[in-house]
N, C-alpha and C positions, 0 to 999 in steps of 0.2 A: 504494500500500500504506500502511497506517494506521500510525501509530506501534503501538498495541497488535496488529498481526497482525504486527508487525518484533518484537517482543519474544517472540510464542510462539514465530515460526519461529529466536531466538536460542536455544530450549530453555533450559534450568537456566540460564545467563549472565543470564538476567533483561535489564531496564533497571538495568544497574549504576551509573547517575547516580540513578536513583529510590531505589534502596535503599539507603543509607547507615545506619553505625551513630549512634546516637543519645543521648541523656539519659537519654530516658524506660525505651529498652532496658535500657542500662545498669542502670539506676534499677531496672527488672523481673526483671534477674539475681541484684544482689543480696538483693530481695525474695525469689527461690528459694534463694540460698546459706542466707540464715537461716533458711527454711522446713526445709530439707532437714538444717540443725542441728536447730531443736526435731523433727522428726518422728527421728532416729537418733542421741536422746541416747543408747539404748539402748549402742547400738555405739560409742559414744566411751567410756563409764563405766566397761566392759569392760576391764580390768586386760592387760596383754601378758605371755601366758607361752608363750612360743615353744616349748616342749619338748613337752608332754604337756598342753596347753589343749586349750579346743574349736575348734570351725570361726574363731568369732570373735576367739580369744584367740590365733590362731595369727597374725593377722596385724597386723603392729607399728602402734600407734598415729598414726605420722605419713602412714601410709597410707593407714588408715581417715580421717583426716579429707582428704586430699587426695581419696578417692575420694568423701565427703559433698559437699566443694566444687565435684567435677565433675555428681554429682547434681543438686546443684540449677540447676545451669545448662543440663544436660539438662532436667530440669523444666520447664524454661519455656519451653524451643526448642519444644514440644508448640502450645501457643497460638501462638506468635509466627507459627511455620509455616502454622499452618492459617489465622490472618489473613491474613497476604501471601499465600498458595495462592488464598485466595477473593479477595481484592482485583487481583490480574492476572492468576491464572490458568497461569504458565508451570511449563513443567515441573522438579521436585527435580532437582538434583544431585545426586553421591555424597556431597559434604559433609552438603548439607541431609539427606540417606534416612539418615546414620547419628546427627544428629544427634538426628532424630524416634524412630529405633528406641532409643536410650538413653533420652531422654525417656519413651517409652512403658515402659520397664522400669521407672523410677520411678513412674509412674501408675500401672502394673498390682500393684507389690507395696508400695507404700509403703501405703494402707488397711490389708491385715492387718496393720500394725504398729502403724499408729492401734489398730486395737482391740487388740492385743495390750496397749499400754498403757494404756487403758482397761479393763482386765481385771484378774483377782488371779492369773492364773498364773505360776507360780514357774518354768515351764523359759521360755529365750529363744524369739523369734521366728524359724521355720524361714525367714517369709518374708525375715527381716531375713540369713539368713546365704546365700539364695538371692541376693539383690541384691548383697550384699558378694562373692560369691566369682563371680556369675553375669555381671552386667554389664562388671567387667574384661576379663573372658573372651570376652565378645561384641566387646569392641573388638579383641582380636585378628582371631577370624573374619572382619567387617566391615571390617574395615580389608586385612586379606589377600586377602578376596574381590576389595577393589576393586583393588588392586595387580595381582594375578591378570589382573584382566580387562582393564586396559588403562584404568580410569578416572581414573588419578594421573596420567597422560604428559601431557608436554607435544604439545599437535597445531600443526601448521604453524611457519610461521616464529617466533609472536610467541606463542605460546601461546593461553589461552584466557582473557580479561577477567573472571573471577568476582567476582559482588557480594559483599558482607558476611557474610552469611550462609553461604554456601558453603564460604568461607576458612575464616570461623569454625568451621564444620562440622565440616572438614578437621581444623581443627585441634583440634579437641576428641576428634574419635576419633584424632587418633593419642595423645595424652593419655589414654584408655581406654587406648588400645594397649598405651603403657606401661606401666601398673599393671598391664594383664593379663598382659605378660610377667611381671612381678617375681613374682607369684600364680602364675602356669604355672611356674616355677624354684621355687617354695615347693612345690609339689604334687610335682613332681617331685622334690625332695630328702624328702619326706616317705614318700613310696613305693617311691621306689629306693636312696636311700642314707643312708635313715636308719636308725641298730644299735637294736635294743628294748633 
């Protein structure tokens, strides 16, 4: 058996000697953090008025940028993935599938924001308060799914070897997870116990 037929039949474990985190990675993350600032200046510029704001201004500043911070690192898992996907070919993990589904939330609504601000319109960007309240929210589901289903456990004696990526994954949605709780207890106190 080949080394590369020993690596598909490890599934998502990959070759975890091959896959190590890097420089260049690194170096490509932070390149998304500061993408993911200039593209949702919108959303930091946004004043916090936690009472009677909008969608945007309901949620407190140090939020919104921790949830920009996890954007753009989402952002980039998108390419990262799909290179290493074509270069060995094994299958995603739960880390890496929530990884790419975050990433793709950014891809799919970060353009209408571009043009929104290339534009002269005066209301905010619907797509900018869909990502901000949408994505947290998805690392709940995501993250509960995988809980749910059995994909968090440790299996056998010594558990399971996960590369870089993986981990990383992991730990990025549970990172969603958490903002999405803190937004899920915001909506909730907003709808249930908050007096007009």
């Amino acid at each position: 058996m080949t080394d590369e037929q020993s690596s598909r039949q490890q599934g998502y474990r990959g070759d975890v000697r091959r896959d190590r985190f890097s420089i260049a990675q690194m170096l490509i993350m932070v390149a998304g953090i500061a993408a993911a600032f200039w593209v949702m200046r919108p959303l930091m510029l946004v004043e916090y008025d936690g009472e009677d704001g909008g969608p945007i201004q309901m949620v407190p500043v140090f939020l919104r940028f921790f949830i920009v911070i996890l954007g753009g690192i989402s952002l980039v898992g998108v390419p990262l993935l799909l290179l290493r996907r074509r270069r060995d070919r094994t299958r995603w993990g739960p880390g890496q599938m929530a990884w790419f589904a975050h990433g793709t939330a950014s891809w799919l609504l970060w353009p209408p924001i571009l043009t929104w601000q290339l534009s002269d319109k005066s209301d905010g960007p619907w797509s900018a308060v869909c990502w901000l309240w949408g994505t947290p929210l998805m690392g709940i589901y995501v993250t509960a799914a995988l809980l749910a289903g059995g994909w968090l456990r440790r299996r056998g004696r010594h558990g399971l070897r996960r590369n870089w990526s993986e981990r990383f994954g992991l730990l990025l949605a549970c990172a969603w997870a958490c903002t999405g709780l803190y937004l899920l207890s915001l909506l909730y106190w907003v709808d249930m116990f908050k007096q007009d």
